[in-house]
N, C-alpha and C positions, 0 to 999 in steps of 0.2 A: 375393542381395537380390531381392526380388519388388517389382514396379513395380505399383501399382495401376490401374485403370481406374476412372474415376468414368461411371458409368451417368444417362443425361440423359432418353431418351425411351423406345426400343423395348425395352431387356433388354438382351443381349449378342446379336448374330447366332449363326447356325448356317451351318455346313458352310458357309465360307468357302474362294474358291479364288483370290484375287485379292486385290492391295491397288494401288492407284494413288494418286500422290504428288505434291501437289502442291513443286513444287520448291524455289522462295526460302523461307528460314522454317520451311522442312519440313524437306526432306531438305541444303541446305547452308545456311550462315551467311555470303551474301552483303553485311549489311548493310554494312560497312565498305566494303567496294567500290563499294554505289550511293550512300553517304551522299558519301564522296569525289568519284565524279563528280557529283552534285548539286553539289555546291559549286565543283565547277570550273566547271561551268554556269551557274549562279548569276553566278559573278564575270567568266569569258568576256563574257555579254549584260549584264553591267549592273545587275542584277537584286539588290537589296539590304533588302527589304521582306520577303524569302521564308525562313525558318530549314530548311535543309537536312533537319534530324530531324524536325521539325513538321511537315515536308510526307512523308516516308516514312510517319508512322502516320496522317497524314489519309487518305493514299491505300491504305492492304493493302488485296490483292486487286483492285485497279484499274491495269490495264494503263497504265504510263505515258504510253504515244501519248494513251490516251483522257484521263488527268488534264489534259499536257500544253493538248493541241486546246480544254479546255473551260475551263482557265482565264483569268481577268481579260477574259471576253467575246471570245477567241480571239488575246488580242494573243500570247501565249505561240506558238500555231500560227503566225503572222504573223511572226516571230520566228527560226522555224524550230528551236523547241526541242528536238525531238528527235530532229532531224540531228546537233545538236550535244552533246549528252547520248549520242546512241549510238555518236559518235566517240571519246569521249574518255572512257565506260565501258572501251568495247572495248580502247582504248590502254592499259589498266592493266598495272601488274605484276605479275607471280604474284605466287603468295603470301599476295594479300588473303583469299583463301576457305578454307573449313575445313567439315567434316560437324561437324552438332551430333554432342556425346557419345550416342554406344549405335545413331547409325544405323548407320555400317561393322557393327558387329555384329549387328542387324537384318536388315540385307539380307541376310549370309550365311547366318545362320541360316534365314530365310524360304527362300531359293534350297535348302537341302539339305532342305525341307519338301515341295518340289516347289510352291510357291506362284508364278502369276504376277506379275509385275512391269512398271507401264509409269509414266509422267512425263504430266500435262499443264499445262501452263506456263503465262501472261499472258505469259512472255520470249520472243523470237523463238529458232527451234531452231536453223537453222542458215545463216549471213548470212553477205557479205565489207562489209567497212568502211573506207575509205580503204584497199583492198589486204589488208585484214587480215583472216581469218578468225576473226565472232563465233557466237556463239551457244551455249545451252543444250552442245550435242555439245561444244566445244570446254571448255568449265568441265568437264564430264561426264569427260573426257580426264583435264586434271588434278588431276580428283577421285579420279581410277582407278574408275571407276564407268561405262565408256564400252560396257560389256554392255548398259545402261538405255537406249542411244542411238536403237537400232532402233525401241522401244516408248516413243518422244516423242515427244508432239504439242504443239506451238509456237502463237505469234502466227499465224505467217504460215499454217497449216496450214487454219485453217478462218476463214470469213465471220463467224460470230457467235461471242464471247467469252466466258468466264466472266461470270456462272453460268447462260449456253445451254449447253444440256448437248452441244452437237452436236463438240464436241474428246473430250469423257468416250467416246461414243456410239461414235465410230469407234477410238477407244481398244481400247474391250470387244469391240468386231468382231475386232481384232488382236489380242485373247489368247483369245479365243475364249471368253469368258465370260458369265455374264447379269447385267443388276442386282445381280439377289438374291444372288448369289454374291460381289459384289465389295466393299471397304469403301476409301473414299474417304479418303487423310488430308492435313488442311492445314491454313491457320493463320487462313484469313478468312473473312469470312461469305460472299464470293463460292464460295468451299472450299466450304461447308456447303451453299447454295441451289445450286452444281452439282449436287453429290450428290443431291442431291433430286428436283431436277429429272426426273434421269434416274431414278431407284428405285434408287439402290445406300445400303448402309450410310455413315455418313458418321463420322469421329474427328475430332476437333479436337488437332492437336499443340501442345499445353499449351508443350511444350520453346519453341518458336519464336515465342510470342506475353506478354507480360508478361500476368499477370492482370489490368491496369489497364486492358486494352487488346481487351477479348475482349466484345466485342457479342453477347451471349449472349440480350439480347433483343431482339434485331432477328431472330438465325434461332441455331434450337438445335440441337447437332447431339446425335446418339446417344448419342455418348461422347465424352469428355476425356484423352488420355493426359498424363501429365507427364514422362512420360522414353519414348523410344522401344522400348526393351525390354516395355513393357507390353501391347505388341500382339502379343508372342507366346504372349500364355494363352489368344489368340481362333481360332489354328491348332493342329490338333493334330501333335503328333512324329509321323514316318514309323515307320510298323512295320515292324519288322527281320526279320520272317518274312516278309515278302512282297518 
């Protein structure tokens, strides 16, 4: 089956050596996880004004700490929200998470392309939590995806957030790549104006965002994938004589 590409602004890139991924939405299907700790949080503080899923698509692409701290004029921060939100995330059961359909195969094929691979996040990479060890590496673990570990860059990694490109920035340093070379994929506009920011190609993963949901005029990216497979018509196969 051939995955299409919908073309937005520049064409399709050339001589791509690099893809970097943004993580939630992207590369796994965390929602049930944070919608569930939202709502234990929610009902933990008291807090009954606020719809669990309403506040997930208010906020794509905005680092929870920062939605948290600036909402209702800081009472949320005052509150200590997301002390409590990252204890009781972190406390979850396996189980909750799953790769969208066609990334496991995605990556492996990219990886036998000789393509690089690295993660940057709004999630913290790698934390302990009341004793317990969270973050991005440890999902990563039981995603079997923990080769991607070395090449994440997290919350805590850098001073300015998505979409400052400066997480992207030190990314591309550690694969050894340029902009022009690398193409950016994820599911929010912060995804997109990263990309940007720094000159790399940027996708928008179609799979991980509802079309209802896709602010497409606030910042546009490149291209559109709808299944993750589509991104392999932009790499070419290894040549077997070489």
């Amino acid at each position: 089956m051939v995955h299409e590409l919908t073309v937005m602004r520049r064409g399709e890139p050339l001589n791509l050596r690099a893809v970097v991924f943004d993580y939630d939405d992207t590369l796994a299907d965390t929602t049930q996880a944070r919608v569930l700790a939202l709502r234990r949080t929610f009902e933990q503080l008291a807090i009954t004004n606020v719809d669990a899923d309403a506040f997930m698509v208010a906020t794509r692409g905005i680092p929870f700490q920062v939605s948290f701290d600036a909402h209702d004029g800081g009472r949320w921060k005052d509150l200590g929200m997301m002390d409590v939100y990252r204890a009781t995330y972190w406390a979850k059961e396996r189980g909750l998470l799953s790769l969208f359909d066609g990334v496991a195969e995605l990556l492996e094929r990219l990886r036998t392309r000789d393509v690089r691979m690295g993660i940057v996040t709004s999630k913290a990479r790698d934390i302990v939590v009341a004793g317990r060890a969270g973050g991005v590496l440890v999902e990563l673990d039981e995603l079997s995806l923990d080769w991607l570990g070395p090449y994440t860059i997290g919350f805590e990694d850098v001073r300015q957030h998505k979409p400052h490109p400066e997480g992207l920035e030190r990314l591309l340093a550690m694969l050894g790549v340029s902009p022009e070379e690398t193409l950016v994929v994820g599911d929010s506009v912060a995804d997109i104006q990263l990309a940007q920011n720094a000159g790399c190609w940027i996708c928008l993963a179609g799979w991980g965002v509802p079309a209802g949901e896709r602010q497409l005029t606030v910042a546009t990216p490149d291209l559109i994938a709808e299944h993750p497979l589509a991104l392999l018509q932009l790499f070419s196969q290894p040549d077997p004589s070489r």
